[in-house]
PADO-514212 format. One record per residue (C-alpha): x, z, y; residue in three letters. Coordinates in steps of 0.001 Angstrom, whole numbers. Last residue first. Layout:
! residues N
r X X, Z Z, Y Y, res Ala .
...
This chain:
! residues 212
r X 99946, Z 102069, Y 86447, res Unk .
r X 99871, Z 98900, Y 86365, res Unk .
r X 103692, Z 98621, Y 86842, res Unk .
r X 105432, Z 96560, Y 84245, res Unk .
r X 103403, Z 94068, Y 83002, res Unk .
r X 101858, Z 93017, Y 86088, res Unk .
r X 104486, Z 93500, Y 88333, res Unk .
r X 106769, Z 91717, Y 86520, res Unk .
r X 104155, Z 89137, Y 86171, res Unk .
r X 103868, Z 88807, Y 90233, res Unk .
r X 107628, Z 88725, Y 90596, res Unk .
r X 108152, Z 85549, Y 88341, res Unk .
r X 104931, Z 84383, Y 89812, res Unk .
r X 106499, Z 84372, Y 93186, res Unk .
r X 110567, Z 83628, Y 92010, res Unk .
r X 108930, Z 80162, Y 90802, res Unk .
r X 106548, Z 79792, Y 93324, res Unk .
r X 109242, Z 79485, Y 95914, res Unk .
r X 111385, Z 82171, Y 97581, res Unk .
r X 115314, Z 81227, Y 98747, res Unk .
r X 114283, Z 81072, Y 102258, res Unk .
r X 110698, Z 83249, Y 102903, res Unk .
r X 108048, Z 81070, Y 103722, res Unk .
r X 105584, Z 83884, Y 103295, res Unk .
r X 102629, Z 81965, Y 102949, res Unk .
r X 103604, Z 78952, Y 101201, res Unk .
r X 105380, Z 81191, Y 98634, res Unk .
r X 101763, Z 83182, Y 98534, res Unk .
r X 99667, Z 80125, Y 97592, res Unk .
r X 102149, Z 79112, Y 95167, res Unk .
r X 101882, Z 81781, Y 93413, res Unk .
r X 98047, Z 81683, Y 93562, res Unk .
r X 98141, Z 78150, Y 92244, res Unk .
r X 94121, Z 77565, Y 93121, res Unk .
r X 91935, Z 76914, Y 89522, res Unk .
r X 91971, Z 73960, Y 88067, res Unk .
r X 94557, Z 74125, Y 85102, res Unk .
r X 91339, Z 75745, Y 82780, res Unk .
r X 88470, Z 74498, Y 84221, res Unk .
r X 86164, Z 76166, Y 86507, res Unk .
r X 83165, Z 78679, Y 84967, res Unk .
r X 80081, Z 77391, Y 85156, res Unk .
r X 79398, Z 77132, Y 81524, res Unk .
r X 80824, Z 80483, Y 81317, res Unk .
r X 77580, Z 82363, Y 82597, res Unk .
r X 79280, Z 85529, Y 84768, res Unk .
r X 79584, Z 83958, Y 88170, res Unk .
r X 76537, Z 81605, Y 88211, res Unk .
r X 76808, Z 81776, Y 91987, res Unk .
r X 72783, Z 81809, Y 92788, res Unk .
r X 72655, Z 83992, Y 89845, res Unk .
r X 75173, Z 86134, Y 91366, res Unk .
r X 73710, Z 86503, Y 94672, res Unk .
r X 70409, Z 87056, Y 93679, res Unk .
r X 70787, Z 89562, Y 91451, res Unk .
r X 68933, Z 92738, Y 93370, res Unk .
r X 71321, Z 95312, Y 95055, res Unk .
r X 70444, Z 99115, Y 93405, res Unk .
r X 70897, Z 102249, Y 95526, res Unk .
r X 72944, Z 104726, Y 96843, res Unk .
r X 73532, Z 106387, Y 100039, res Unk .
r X 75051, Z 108950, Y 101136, res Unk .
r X 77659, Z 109997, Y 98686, res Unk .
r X 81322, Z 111963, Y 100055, res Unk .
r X 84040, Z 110041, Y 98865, res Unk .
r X 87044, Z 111103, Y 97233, res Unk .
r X 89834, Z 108079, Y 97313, res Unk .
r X 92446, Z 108998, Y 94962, res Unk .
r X 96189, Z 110749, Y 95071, res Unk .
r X 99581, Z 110406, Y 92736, res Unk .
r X 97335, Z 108937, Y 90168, res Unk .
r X 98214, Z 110756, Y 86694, res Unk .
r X 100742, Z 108922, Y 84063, res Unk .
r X 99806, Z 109877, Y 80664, res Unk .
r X 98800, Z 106293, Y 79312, res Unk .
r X 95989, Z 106709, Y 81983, res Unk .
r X 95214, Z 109837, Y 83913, res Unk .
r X 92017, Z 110365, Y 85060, res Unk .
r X 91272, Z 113860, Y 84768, res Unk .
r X 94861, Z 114497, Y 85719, res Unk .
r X 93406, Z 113605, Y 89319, res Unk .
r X 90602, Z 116126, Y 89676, res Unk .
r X 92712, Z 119666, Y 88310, res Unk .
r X 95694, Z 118100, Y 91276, res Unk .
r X 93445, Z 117732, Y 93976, res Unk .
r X 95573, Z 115456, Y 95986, res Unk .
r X 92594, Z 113593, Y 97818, res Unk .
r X 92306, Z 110745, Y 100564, res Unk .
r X 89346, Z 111221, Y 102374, res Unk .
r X 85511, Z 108748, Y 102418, res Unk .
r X 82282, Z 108949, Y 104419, res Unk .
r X 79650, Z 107543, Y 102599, res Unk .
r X 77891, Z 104212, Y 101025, res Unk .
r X 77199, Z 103462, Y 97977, res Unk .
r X 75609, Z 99420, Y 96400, res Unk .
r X 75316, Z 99390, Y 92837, res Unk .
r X 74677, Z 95799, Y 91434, res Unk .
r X 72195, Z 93680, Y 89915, res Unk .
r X 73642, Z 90442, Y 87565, res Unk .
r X 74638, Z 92492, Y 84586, res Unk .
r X 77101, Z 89912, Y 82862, res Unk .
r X 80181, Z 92052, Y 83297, res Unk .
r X 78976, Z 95488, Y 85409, res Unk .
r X 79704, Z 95597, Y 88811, res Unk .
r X 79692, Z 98734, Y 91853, res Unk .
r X 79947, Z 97589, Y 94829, res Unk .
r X 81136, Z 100302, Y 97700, res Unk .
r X 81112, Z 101279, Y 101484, res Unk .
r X 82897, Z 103596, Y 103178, res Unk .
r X 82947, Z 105516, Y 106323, res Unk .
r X 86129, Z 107507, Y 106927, res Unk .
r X 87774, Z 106186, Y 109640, res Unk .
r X 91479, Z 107101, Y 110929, res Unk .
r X 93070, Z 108254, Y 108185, res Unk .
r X 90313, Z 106032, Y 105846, res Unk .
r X 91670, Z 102846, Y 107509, res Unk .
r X 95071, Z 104003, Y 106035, res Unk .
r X 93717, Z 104332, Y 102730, res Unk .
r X 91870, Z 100978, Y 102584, res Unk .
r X 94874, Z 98895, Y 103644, res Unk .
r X 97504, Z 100548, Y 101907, res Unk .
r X 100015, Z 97753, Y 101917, res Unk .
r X 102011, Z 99423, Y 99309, res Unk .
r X 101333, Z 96558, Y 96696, res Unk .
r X 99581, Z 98066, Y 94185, res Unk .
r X 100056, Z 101436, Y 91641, res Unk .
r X 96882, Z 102533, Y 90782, res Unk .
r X 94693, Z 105083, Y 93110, res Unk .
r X 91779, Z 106710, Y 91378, res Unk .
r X 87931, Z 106478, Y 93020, res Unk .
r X 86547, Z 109964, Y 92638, res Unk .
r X 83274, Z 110755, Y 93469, res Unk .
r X 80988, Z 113004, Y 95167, res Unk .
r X 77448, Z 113814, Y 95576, res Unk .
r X 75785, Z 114878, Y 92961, res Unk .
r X 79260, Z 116089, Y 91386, res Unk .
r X 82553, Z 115356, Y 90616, res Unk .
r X 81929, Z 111544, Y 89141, res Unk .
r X 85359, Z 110048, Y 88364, res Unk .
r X 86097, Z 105807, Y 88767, res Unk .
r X 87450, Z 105043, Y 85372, res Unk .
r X 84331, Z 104764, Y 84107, res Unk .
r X 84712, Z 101067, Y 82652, res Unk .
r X 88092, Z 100599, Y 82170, res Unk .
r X 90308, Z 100017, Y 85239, res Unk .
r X 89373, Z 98025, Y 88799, res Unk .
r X 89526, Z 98303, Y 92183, res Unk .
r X 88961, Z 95401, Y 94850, res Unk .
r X 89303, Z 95789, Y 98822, res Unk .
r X 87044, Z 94920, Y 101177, res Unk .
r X 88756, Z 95177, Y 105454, res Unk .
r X 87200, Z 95457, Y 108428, res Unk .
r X 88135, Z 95769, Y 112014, res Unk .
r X 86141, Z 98366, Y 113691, res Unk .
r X 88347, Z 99555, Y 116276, res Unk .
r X 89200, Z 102935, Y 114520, res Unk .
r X 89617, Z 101026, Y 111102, res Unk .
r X 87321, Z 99435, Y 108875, res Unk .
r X 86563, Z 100047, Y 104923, res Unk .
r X 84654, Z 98217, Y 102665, res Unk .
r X 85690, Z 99483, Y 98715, res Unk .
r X 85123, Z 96496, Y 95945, res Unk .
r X 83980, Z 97746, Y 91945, res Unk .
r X 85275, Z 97130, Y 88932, res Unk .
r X 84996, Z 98271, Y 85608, res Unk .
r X 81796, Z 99856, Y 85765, res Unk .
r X 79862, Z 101453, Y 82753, res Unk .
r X 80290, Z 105171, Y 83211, res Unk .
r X 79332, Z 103962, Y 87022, res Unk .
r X 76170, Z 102648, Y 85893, res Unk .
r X 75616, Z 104989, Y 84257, res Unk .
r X 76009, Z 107853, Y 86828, res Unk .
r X 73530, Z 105869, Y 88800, res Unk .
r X 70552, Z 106057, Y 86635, res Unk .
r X 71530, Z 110009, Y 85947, res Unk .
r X 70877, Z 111100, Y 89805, res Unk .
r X 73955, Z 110463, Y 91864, res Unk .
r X 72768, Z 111346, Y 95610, res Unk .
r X 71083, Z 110109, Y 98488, res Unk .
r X 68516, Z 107554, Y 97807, res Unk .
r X 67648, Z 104297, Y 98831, res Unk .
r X 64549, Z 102427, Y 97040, res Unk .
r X 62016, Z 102769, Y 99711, res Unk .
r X 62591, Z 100381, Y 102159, res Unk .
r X 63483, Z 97860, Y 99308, res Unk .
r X 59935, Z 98700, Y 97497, res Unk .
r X 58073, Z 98949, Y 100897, res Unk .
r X 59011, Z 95236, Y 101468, res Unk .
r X 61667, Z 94255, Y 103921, res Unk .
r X 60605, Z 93035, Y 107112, res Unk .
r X 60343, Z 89659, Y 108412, res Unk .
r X 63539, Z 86625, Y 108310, res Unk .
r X 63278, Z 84626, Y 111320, res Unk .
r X 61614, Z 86487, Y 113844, res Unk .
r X 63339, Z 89945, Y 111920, res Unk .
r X 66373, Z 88238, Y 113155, res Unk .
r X 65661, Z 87443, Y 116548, res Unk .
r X 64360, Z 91422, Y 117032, res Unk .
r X 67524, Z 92328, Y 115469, res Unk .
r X 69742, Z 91279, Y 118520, res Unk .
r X 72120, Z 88307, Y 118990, res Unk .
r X 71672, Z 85185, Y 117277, res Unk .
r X 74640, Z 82819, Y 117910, res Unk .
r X 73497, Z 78817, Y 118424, res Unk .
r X 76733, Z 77505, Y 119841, res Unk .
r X 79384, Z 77991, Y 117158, res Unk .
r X 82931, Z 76935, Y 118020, res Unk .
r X 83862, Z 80179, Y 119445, res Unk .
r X 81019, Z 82776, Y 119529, res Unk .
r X 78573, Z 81293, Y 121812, res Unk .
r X 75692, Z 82852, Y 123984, res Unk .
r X 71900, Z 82633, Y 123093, res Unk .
């Protein structure tokens, strides 16, 4: 085994892996398919949020969130979706790795449903005028969305969240506890004459003002 860094024991090929782990059963072999049938269409009338993996042409990765009222992400077809683009920061991360790569991957999440909805396909950046207005919001239609071709869908199981406890309140932090994300950025930046103040001053300006 070589080393990656600081880490000495590095496992390098599947055949280590499946040593260690197995095979998946026939049920998670099985459960893939390759367009929207009527189970996934719910669950995408009922998503709020979901996070888009992209990677450019060398393969460096990036997961972005996106999120709206539940169904705000547009079903076209079988086999295509819509995902609208909101006002953000103008870093563009996942479009511009979609210029030059168009495989995508995407989590769909429900509030308190612990499974997810894992797609994967190759991804464009639309203008389709007749598709866009469709999801407007407060009368303002996205200038241009992320289309994506489907390939593959199917269900993740819960594990992760349970393990997490991410949607049962009793584990939630405490209010005053959580990281000071103004803060965070300020210390970032360490641009002269901006502190946390100017920071979260900016960041609810944005909030309130350009959402969409």
């Amino acid at each position: 085994m070589s080393g990656f860094g600081i880490f000495r024991e590095v496992i390098t090929s599947e055949t280590q892996l499946r040593e260690i782990f197995g095979e998946p059963s026939r049920l998670v072999q099985n459960k893939v398919i390759t367009q929207l049938d009527d189970h996934c269409r719910n669950y995408i009338a009922q998503s709020p949020f979901l996070i888009i993996s992209t990677a450019d042409e060398k393969g460096n990765c990036d997961a972005s969130p996106r999120g709206d009222a539940p169904g705000f992400v547009h079903i076209v077809d079988d086999h295509h979706l819509v995902i609208p683009e909101r006002p953000g920061n103008k870093r563009m991360d996942s479009i511009t790795n979609i210029l030059v790569n168009p495989h995508i991957g995407l989590i769909f999440l429900i509030p308190t449903l612990e499974e997810t909805l894992r797609i994967n396909g190759r991804a464009c950046i639309i203008q389709d005028q007749d598709i866009l207005e469709k999801m407007a919001v407060k009368g303002k239609v996205p200038t241009h969305g992320i289309g994506v071709q489907v390939e593959e869908c199917y269900a993740h199981c819960a594990k992760a969240f349970m393990r997490s406890g991410l949607w049962k309140p009793d584990t939630w932090p405490e209010a005053g506890t959580t990281p000071d994300i103004a803060k965070m950025i300020a210390d970032h930046v360490k641009m002269p004459g901006l502190g946390a103040k100017e920071v979260a001053e900016g960041l609810q300006d944005s909030y309130k003002n350009r959402l969409y």
